[in-house]
C-alpha positions as CSV (number, residue, x, y, z in Angstrom):
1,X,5.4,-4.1,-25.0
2,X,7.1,-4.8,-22.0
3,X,5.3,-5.7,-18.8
4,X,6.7,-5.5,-15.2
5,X,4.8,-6.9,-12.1
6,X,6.0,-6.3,-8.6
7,X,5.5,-9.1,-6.5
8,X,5.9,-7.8,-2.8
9,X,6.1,-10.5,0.2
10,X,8.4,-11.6,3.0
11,X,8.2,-15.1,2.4
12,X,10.6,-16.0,-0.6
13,X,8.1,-19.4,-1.5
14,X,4.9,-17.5,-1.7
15,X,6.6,-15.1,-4.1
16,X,7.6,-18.3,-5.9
17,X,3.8,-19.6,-6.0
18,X,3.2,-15.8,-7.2
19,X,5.6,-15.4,-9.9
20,X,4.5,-18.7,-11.1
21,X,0.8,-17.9,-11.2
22,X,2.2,-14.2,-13.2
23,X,3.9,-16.5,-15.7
24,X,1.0,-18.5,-16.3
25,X,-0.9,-15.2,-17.0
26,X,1.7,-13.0,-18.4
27,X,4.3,-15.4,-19.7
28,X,6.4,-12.3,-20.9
29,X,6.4,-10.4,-17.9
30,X,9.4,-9.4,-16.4
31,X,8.7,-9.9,-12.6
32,X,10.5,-7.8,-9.6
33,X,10.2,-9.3,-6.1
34,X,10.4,-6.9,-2.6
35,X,10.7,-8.3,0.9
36,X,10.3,-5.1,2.7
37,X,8.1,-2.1,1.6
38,X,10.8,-0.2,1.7
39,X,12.7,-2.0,-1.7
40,X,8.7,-2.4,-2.7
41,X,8.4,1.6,-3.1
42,X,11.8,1.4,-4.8
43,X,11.1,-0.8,-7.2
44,X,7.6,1.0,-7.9
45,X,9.6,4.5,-8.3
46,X,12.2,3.3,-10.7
47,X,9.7,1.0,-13.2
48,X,8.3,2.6,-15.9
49,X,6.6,0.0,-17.5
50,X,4.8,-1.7,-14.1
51,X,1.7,-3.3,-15.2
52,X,0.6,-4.9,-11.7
53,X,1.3,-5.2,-7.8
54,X,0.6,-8.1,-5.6
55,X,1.2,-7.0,-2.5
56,X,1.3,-8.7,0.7
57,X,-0.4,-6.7,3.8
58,X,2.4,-7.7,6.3
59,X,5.4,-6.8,5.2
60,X,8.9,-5.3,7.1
61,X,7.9,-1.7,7.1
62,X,4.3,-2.0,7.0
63,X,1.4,-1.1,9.9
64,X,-1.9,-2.4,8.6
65,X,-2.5,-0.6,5.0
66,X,-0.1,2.0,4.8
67,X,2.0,-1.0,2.5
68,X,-1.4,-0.1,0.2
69,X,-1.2,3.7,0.7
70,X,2.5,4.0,-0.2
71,X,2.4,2.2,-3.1
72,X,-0.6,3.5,-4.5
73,X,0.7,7.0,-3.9
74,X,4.0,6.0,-5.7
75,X,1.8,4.9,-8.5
76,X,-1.4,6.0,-8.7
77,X,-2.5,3.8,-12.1
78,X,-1.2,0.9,-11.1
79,X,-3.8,-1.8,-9.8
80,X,-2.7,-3.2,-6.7
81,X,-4.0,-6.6,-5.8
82,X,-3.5,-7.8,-2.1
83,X,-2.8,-11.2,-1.3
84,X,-3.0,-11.7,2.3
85,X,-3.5,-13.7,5.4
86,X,-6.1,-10.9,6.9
87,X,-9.2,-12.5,7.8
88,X,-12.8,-11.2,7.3
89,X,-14.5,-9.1,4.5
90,X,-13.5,-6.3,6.7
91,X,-9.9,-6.5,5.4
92,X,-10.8,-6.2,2.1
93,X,-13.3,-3.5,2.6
94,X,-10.1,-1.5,4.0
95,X,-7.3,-2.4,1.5
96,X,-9.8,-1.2,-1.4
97,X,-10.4,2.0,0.4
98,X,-7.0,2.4,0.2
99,X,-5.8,1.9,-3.1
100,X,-6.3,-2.2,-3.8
101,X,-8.0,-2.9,-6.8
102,X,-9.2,-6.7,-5.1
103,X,-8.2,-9.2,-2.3
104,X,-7.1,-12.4,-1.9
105,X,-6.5,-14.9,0.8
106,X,-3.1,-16.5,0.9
107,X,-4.9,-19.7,0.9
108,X,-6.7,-19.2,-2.3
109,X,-5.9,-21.8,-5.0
110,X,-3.5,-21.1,-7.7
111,X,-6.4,-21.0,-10.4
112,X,-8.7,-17.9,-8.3
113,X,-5.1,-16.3,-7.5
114,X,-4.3,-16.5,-11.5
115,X,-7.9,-15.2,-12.3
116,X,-7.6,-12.8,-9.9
117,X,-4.2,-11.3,-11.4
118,X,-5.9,-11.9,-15.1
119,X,-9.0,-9.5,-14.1
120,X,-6.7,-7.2,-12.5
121,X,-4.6,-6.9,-16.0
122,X,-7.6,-6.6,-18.0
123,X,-9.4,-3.9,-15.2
124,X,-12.3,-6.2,-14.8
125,X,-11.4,-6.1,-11.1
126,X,-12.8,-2.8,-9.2
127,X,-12.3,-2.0,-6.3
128,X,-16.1,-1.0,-4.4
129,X,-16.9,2.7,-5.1
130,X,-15.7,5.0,-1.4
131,X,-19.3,5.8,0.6
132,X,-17.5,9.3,1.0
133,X,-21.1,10.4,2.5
134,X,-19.9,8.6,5.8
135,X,-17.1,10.8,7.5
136,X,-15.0,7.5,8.1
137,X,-14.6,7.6,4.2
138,X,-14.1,10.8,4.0
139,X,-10.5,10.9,6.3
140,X,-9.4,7.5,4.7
141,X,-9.8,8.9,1.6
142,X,-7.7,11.8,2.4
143,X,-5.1,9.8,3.8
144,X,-4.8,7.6,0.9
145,X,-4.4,11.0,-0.9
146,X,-1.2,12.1,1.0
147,X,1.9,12.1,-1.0
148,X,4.3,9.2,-0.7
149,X,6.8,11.2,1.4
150,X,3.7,12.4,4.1
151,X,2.5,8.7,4.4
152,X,6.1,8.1,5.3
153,X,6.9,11.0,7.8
154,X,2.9,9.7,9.3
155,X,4.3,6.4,10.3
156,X,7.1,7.6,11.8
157,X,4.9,9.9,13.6
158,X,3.1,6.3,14.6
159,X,5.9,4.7,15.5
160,X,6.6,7.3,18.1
161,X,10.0,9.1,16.1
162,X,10.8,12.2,17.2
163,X,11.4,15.2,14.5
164,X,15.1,14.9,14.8
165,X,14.8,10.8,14.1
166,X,12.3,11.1,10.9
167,X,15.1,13.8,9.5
168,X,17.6,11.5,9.6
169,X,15.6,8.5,8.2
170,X,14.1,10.2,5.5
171,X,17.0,12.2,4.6
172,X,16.0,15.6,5.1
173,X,15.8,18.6,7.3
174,X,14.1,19.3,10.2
175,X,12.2,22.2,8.9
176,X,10.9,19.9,6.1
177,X,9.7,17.5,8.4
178,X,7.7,20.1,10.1
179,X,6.4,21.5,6.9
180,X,5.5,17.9,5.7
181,X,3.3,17.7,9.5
182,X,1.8,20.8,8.8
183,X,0.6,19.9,5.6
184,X,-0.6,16.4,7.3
185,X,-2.4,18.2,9.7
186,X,-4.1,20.9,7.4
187,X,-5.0,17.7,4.9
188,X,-6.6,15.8,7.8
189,X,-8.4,18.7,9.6
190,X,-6.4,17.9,13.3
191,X,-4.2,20.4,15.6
192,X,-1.2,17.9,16.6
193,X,0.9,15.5,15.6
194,X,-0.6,13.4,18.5
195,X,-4.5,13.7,16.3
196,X,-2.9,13.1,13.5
197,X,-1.7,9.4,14.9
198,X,-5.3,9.1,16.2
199,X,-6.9,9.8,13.1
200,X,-4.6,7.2,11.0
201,X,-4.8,4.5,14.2
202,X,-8.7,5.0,13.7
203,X,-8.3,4.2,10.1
204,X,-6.3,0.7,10.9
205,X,-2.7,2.2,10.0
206,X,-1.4,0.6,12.9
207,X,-2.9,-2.6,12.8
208,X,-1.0,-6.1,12.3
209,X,-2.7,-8.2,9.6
């Protein structure tokens, strides 16, 4: 059966190092590289047969996890392992609560990044069960429930675009923009746009890893 694994990273050598450690693993893999999350959630929309995601955290496109809520919302079943530069257990804790299925440093050794991808494969990497009795868990898990087109009209909203400028970048009306907020603002229990881009800067949306 065929296999596809997207390997998602600005930096064309580490997607090198990656693709060799996927080889090593999955020798028949057909492997699909993204420098921005923008030809990441492309890629994830048009393969049928994905198998796995490394994903990088600091991507063109990307504030803080919403590279790991897109994605996951493209592609709900497929296990997304992070390889990143973040520091801290913290970071991890994050990009699981998000979607990731495990976390790696960029500095990790080519044998734990190759076991890594192997337990992710086999589903013997989980990611840590959400605590949803803590309200913090609770609104990240709603906002790693919004569909791929609300994550994207949310970080608009974070990077300050007007209705009129998400429109034109996402390719649609106005009115569907608005209808897309409302249903943003329903989902996470807020007023305003302006809430809305509290609650997702309180989640680490916005934050450069």
């Amino acid at each position: 059966m065929n296999q596809t694994v997207l390997i998602a990273d600005d930096h064309p050598l580490f997607r090198q190092a990656l693709a060799l450690a996927v080889g090593r693993v999955l020798p028949e893999a057909r492997i699909i590289e993204a420098g921005t999350l923008a030809s990441a959630a492309r890629a994830v929309s048009d393969s049928a047969d994905l198998r796995l995601i490394l994903l990088d955290l600091k991507m063109p496109g990307a504030t803080g996890y919403s590279g790991i809520a897109l994605l996951h919302a493209e592609a709900p079943t497929v296990p997304i392992l992070v390889v990143s530069s973040a520091d801290g257990s913290a970071a991890a804790e994050e990009a699981q609560a998000f979607g990731a299925i495990g976390f790696l440093r960029k500095d990790s050794d080519l044998g734990a990044i190759e076991a890594a991808i192997a337990g992710a494969i086999s589903g013997a990497v989980r990611a840590a069960a959400p605590r949803a009795a803590e309200p913090v868990e609770s609104v990240r898990a709603t906002v790693a429930g919004l569909t791929p087109t609300q994550l994207k009209v949310l970080l608009a909203v974070l990077e300050g675009q007007l209705n009129k400028q998400i429109a034109h970048s996402l390719g649609m009306s106005e009115a569907t923009v608005k209808a897309h907020m409302t249903a943003i603002m329903r989902k996470l229990d807020v007023r305003n746009r302006t809430q809305a881009a509290l609650v997702a800067r309180s989640l680490g949306l916005d934050l450069h890893h």
